[in-house]
N, C-alpha and C positions, 0 to 999 in steps of 0.2 A: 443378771440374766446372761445366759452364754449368747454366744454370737448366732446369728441367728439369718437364714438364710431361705428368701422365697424363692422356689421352682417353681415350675412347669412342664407336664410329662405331654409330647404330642406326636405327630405323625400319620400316616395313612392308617385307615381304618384296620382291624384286626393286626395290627404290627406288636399286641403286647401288651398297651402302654397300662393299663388296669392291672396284668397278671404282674409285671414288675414290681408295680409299687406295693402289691400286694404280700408277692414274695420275700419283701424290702421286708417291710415289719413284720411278715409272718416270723422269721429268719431269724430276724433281730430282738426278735422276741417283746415287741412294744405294742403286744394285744392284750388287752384284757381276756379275765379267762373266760366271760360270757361271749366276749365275741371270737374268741378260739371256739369256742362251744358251736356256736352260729355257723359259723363257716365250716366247719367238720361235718353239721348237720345239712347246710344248706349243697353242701359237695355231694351228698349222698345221694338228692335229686337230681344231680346234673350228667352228664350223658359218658362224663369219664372214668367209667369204672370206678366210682367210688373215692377217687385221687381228687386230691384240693383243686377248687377249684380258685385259685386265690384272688382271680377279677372281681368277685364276691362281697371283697372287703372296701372295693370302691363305687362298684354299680349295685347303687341301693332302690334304685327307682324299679318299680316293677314292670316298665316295659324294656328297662336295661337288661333284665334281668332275662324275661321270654327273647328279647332279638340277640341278646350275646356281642351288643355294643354300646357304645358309652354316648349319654346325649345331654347328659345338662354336665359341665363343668363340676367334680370330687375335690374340695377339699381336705386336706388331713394334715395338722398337725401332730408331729412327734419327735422326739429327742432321741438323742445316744449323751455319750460321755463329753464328747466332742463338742457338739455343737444341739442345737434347736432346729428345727425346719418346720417350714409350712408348704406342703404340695398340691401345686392344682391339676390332679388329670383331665384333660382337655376332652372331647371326643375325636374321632377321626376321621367320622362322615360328613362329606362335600354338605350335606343339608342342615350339619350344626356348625360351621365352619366362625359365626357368631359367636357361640358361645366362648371357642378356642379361643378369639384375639380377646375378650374377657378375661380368660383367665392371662393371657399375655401381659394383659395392657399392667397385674399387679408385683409379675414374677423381675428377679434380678438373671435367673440363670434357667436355659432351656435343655431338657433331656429331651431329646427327637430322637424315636426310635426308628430303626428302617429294621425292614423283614429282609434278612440275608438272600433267601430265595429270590421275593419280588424284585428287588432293587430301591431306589429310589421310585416313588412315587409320583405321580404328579400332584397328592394331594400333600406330600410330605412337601414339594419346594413350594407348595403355597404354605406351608407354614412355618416354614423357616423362614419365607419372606416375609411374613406378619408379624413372627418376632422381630426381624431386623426394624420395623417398620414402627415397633411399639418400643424401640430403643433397648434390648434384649444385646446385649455385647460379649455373652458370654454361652458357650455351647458345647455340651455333652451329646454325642450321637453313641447312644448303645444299638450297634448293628445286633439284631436280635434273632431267635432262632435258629443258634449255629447248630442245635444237635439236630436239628435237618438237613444239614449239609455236613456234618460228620465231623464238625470242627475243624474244616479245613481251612488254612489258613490262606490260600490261592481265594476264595469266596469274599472273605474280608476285605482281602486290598483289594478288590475289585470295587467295593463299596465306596470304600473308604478316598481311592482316586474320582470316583463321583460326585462325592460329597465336596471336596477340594475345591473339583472345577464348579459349584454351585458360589460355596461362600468366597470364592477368590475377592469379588467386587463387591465382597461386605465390608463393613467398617466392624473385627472382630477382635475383643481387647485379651480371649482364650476361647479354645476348642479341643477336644479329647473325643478320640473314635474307641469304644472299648467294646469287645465283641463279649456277648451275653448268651442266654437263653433262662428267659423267665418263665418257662416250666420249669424245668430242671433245675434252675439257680446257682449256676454256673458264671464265676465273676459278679456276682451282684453283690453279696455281703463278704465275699470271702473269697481268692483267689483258683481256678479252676484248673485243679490235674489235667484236665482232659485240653486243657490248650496250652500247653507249655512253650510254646511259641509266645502267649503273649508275655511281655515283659513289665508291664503297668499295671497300677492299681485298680482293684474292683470298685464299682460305681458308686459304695456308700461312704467308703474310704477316702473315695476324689472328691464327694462331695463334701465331706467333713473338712478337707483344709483347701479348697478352691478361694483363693480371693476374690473377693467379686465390688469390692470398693472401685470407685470410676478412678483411670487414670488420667492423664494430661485431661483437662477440661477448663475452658474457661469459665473464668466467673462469672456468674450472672450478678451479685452483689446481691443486699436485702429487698427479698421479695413479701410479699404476705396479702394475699386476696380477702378483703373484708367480707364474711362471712357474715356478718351481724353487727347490727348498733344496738351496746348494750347501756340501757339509762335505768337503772334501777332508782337514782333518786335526781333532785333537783342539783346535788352536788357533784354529780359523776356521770360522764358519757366517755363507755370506753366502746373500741373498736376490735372486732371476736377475729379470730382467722390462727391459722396455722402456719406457721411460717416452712416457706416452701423452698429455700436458698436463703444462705449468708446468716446472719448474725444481728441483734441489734443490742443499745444498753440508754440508760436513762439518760437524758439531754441532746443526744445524738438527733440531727435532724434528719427528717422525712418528709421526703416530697408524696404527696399525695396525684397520683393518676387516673383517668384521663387529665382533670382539673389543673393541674402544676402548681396549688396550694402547695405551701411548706408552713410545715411548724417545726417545734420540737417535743420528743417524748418526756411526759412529767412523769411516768408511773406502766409500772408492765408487771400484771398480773399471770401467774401461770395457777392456774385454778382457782385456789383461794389464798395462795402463798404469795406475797410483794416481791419478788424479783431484780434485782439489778441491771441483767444481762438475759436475753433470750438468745435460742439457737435454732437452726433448720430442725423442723419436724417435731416444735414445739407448740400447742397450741394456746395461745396468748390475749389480753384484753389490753389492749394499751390505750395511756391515755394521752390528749395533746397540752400544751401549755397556753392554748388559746380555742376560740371556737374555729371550726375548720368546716367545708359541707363534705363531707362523709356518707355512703351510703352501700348498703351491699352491692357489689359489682364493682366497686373502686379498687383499688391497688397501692399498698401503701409501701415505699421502695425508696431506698438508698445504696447510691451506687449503680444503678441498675442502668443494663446496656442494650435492655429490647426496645420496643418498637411502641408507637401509638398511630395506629389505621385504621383506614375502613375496607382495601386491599388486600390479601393477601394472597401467595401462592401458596399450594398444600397439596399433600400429599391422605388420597382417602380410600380406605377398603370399602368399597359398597356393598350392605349388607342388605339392603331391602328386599324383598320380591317384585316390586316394579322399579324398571331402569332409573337409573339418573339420566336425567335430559337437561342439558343447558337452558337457563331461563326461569325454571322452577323456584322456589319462595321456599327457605327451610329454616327453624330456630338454630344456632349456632350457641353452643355453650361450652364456654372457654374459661375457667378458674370458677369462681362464683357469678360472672355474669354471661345473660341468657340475651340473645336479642337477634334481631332478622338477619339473614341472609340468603344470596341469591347466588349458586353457579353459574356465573358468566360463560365461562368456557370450559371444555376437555381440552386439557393439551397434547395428553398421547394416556395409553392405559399401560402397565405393565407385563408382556409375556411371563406365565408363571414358567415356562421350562427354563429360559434361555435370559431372561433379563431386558430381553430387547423393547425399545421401546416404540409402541405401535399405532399409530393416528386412529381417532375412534370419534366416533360422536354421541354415539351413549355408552355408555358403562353397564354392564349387569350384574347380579347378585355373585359377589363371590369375588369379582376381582377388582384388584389397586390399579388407580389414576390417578396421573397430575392433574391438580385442576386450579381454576382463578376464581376466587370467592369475593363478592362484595358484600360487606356488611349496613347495614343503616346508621352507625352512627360508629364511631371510629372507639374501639376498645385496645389495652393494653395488652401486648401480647409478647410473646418472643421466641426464638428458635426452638423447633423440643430437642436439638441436638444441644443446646446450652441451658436450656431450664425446662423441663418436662411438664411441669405444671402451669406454665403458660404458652405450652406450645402445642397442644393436647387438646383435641376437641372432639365433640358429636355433633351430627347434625341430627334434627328429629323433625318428623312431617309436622308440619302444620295443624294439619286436617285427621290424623289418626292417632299424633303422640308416638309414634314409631319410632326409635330410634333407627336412623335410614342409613349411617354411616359411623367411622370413626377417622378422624385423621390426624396428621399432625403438620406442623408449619414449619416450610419451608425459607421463605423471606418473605415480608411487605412490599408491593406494588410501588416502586417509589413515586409512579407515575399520579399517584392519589394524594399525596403534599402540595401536586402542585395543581388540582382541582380546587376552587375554593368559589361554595355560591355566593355568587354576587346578590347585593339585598340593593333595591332600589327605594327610591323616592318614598314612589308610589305603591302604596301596600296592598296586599288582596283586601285590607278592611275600608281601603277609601273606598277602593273599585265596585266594594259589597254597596257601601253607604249610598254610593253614586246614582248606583241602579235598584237601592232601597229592598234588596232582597237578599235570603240567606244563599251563596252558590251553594250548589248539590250537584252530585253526581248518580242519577235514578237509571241503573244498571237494570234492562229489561235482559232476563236470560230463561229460554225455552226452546222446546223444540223446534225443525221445520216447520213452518205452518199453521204454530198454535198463536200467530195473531202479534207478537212481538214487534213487526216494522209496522201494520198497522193502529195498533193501542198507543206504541210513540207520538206516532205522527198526530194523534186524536189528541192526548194528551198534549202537545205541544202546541198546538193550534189553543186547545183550553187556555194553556198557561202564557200566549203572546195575548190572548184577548182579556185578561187579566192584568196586565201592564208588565209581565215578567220577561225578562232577555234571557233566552233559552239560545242551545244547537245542539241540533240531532246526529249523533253518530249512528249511522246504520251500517250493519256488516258488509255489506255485496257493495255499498259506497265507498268504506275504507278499504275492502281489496284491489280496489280497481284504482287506487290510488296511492297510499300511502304503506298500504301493503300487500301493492302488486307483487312484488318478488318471493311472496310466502305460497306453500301449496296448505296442502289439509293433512301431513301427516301430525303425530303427536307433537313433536317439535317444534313445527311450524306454527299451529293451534296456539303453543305456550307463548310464540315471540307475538303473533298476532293478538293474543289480549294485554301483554305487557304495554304493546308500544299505546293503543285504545287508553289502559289507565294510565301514560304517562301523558298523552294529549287531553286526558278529562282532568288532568289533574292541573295541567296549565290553562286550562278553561277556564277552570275553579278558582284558580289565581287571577285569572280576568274580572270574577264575579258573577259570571255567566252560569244557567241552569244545564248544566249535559245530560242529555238523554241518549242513552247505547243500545243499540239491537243486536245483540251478537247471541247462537248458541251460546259459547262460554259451557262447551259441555263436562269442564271436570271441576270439582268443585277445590281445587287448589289453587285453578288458576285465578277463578273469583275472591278467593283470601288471597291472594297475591295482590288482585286491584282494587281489594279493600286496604291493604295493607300502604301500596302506594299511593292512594289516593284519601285515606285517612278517616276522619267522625264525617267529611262528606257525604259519604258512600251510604247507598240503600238499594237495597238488592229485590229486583222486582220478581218474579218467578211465573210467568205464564206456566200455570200447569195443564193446560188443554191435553188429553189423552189421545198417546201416539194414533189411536184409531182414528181416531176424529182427525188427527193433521195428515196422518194417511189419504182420507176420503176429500181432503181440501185438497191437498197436492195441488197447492196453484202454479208451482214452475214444473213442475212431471218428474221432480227429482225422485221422489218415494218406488214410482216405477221404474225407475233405472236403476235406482240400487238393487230392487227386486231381482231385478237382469243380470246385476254382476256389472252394470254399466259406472258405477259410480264407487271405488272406494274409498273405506272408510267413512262412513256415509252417518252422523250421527242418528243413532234410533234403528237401524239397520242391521250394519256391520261394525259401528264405531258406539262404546257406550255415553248412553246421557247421564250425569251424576244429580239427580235431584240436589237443589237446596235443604238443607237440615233444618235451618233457622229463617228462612228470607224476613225483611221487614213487611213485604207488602206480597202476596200471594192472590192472582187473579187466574180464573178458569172461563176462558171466551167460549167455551163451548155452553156457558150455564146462564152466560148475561148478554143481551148486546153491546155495542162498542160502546155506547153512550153512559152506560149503568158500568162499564168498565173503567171510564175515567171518571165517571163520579166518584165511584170506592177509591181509586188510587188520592182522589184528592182531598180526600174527606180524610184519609190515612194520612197524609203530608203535614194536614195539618194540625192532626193530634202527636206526630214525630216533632215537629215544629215548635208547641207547647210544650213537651216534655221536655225537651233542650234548653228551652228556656225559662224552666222551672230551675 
């Protein structure tokens, strides 16, 4: 197979980047004659007098097609004599700005286009810096549209000194400015009369012998994330994955990570064929000479110079439509393993013009920040400046499956080596024994009003005259104390149930029953304090309808928000996120108190049996 080479076409919206690639193969003659056929026909419809339309051959989607922009990421493989390629045209609009660092995150080399007229972009240096960001070391800027500007050559280097002062404080291993125009097709396949100023090769030509192999890079040594355990019989347990860096060969030892198991390799499979020697970007079954615990989300390496943490610092493009907020609870998936984490902090966000970097406290859809992530349990990682496949992550919501981010790692937290939980004596399982009950944590979350610090308190009183060791957290208790310093914006909201499940959770560790009254109005922050607090957790849901907690209104809060008096007022101005699942769901508007702690107890005790079923 010839050498073979992944791009990426991108840029501000309307700059080209479809009519280029289209011109490419039109040109070059690498269409079938059905889809010459297509495109001749489909140009007839289109508003250019009849002239190719050649963005046709890429924007297949039929709203690409009526808006005359590009929205989900075009692949296209095609060959010349030279080489192979595989192209992804990206789109260029701020609202698929997602899709773009997608197709980033698979390309070695980026063609960014700029529109000679407009200049640089703002939405162009956001995507320069999204390549720089997904480790893209290599750049082609066809300034495009010169027969708009008449081919002059005063237009280019105007561009072109632009462009300079962007990538100056890149890490850039090549870069080539070649002025174009993909209507016309001028410099794209073939070099262009009409600018005989330029001196360089046209864009299909640079691309067919561009190097794009890494240079200086340290080694990361053999990596390979276990993808699977495979036991087809009682004789053989091999371990699946694709080796991601370095090299391995039969006896050679491997340390197995997190764990620091070592064995040695007795056998390395590459399909079905027995192997001696594997290599990067092979995928492999290997087996060990002893029993080993293995499991997908391990790491199996030798030589290897990254990291094992629960810290890290990173660098992330936020892609979500709600902010990132410090505090929030997200799945982190980094090689083959999947597991919690939490955005500790913003460090600063990234200016897309100027590079500068800018003190923030949330992040919004569309732009890159440094930030400090904490994980739950410490996984193998490493620089993506020295191993891409372990330095490379997503974050995705808890609560919707979104993927909310992409980033990649900076360095580990060293300051998390030297965290280390102390285990005492004394265990939560005596503390349980002690006081002869299961601890729990019965998370009451509902509107204003709907009965919440009353059903506790009812509830609680039930469970001391039952012989059980309870404490009631209530919300307006814990502000006035433990978190006086928080107000009610979003923010605040998120550190205020965090610190709540991180004191139920050391209750829980006492043996103690906790019982919480808080709104708890978004339903990520409650998987977050199920998350920290564990199989304890049971989520109670006053559903009392907002009408009904309106007409109680026992502090006169419902009227003051009415006012304008009160913001961010949940059920108001602030929204309430219903429970989707709760274990125990009570409506005080439909029972009295009394029939309201019966149901919750008569429920406890059938959760209680199942558990111990």
């Amino acid at each position: 197979m010839k050498d073979l080479l992944k791009f990426l076409t991108c840029g501000s919206v309307d700059d080209g980047k479809s009519t280029l690639i289209g011109h490419m193969l039109y040109d070059a003659k690498l269409l079938y004659t059905d889809q010459k056929r297509a495109l001749e026909m489909d140009s007839r419809l289109k508003s250019r007098n009849g002239t190719l339309d050649y963005s046709l051959l890429l924007d297949g989607l039929m709203a690409e097609r009526e808006q005359g922009i590009t929205i989900d990421v075009a692949y296209r493989y095609f060959s010349t004599d030279n080489r192979s390629f595989i192209v992804a045209d990206a789109p260029g609009h701020e609202e698929y700005t997602r899709n773009m660092a997608v197709g980033a995150s698979f390309a070695d080399l980026a063609v960014i286009l700029v529109d000679v007229a407009k200049g640089v972009q703002r939405q162009t240096r956001r995507h320069i810096r999204i390549c720089n960001l997904m480790g893209i070391r290599h750049f082609v800027f066809a300034v495009n549209k010169m027969d708009l500007v008449h081919y002059d050559k005063k237009y280019f280097d105007e561009v072109v000194l632009e462009i300079e002062k962007i990538t100056a404080g890149f890490q850039v291993e090549s870069a080539c400015s070649i002025p174009v125009s993909a209507t016309e097709g001028d410099n794209i396949n073939d070099t262009s009369v009409r600018m005989g100023w330029y001196e360089g090769k046209p864009l299909l030509a640079y691309l067919e012998q561009v190097d794009v192999s890494s240079g200086q890079k340290e080694e990361a040594g053999f990596v390979m994330p276990v993808q699977r355990v495979c036991r087809p019989n009682s004789e053989y347990r091999g371990f699946q994955g694709q080796i991601e860096s370095g090299s391995i060969s039969v006896s050679s030892e491997v340390t197995v990570l997190p764990n620091g198991e070592k064995a040695k390799v007795k056998s390395i499979y590459r399909g079905d064929a027995l192997v001696e020697t594997a290599e990067a970007g092979w995928p492999v079954s290997i087996a060990f000479d002893r029993e080993v615990d293995v499991s997908r989300g391990c790491v199996l390496v030798s030589g290897f110079s990254g990291m094992v943490s629960n810290m890290i610092s990173a660098r992330l493009l936020w892609m979500d439509d709600e902010p990132l907020i410090p505090g929030k609870n997200y799945f982190v998936k980094l090689g083959t393993k999947t597991t919690p984490g939490t955005v500790m902090s913003v460090k600063y966000k990234i200016d897309i013009n100027d590079g500068r970097h800018v003190p923030a406290d949330v992040i919004y859809k569309n732009e890159i920040a440094d930030c400090q992530i904490s994980l739950s349990e410490k996984i193998v990682m490493d620089k993506f400046s020295r191993c891409e496949a372990m330095g490379g992550f997503i974050l995705t919501d808890r609560v919707t499956n979104m993927t909310s981010a992409c980033g990649v790692i900076k360095h580990d937290l060293r300051r998390s080596d030297n965290l280390v939980w102390q285990e005492t004596d004394v265990t939560r399982q005596m503390r349980s024994a002690q006081k002869g009950q299961e601890p729990l944590t019965l998370w009451f979350t509902g509107l204003s009003g709907s009965g919440k610090s009353a059903l506790a308190n009812a509830l609680e009183k039930r469970l001391l005259a039952l012989g059980r060791h309870t404490m009631l957290l209530d919300g307006d208790n814990v502000r006035m104390g433990l978190c006086r310093n928080l107000g009610f914006t979003q923010q605040d909201r998120i550190e205020n149930i965090r610190r709540v499940a991180e004191v139920s959770k050391l209750m829980n560790d006492a043996g103690l029953i906790v019982l919480t009254a808080f709104i708890s109005p978004y339903a990520q922050d409650r998987e977050n304090a199920r998350t920290v607090i564990g199989d304890n957790f049971v989520e109670i849901y006053v559903s009392t309808p907002l009408e009904v907690c309106e007409k109680r209104d026992v502090k006169g809060l419902y009227a003051k928000a009415r006012k304008g008096e009160i913001p961010n007022f949940t059920g108001i101005s602030s929204a309430y996120e219903p429970p989707s699942n709760p274990e125990i769901q009570i409506d005080t508007s439909t029972c009295t108190l009394e029939e309201a702690v019966e149901q919750i107890v008569e429920r406890l005790e059938e959760i209680g049996k199942s558990n111990n079923e």
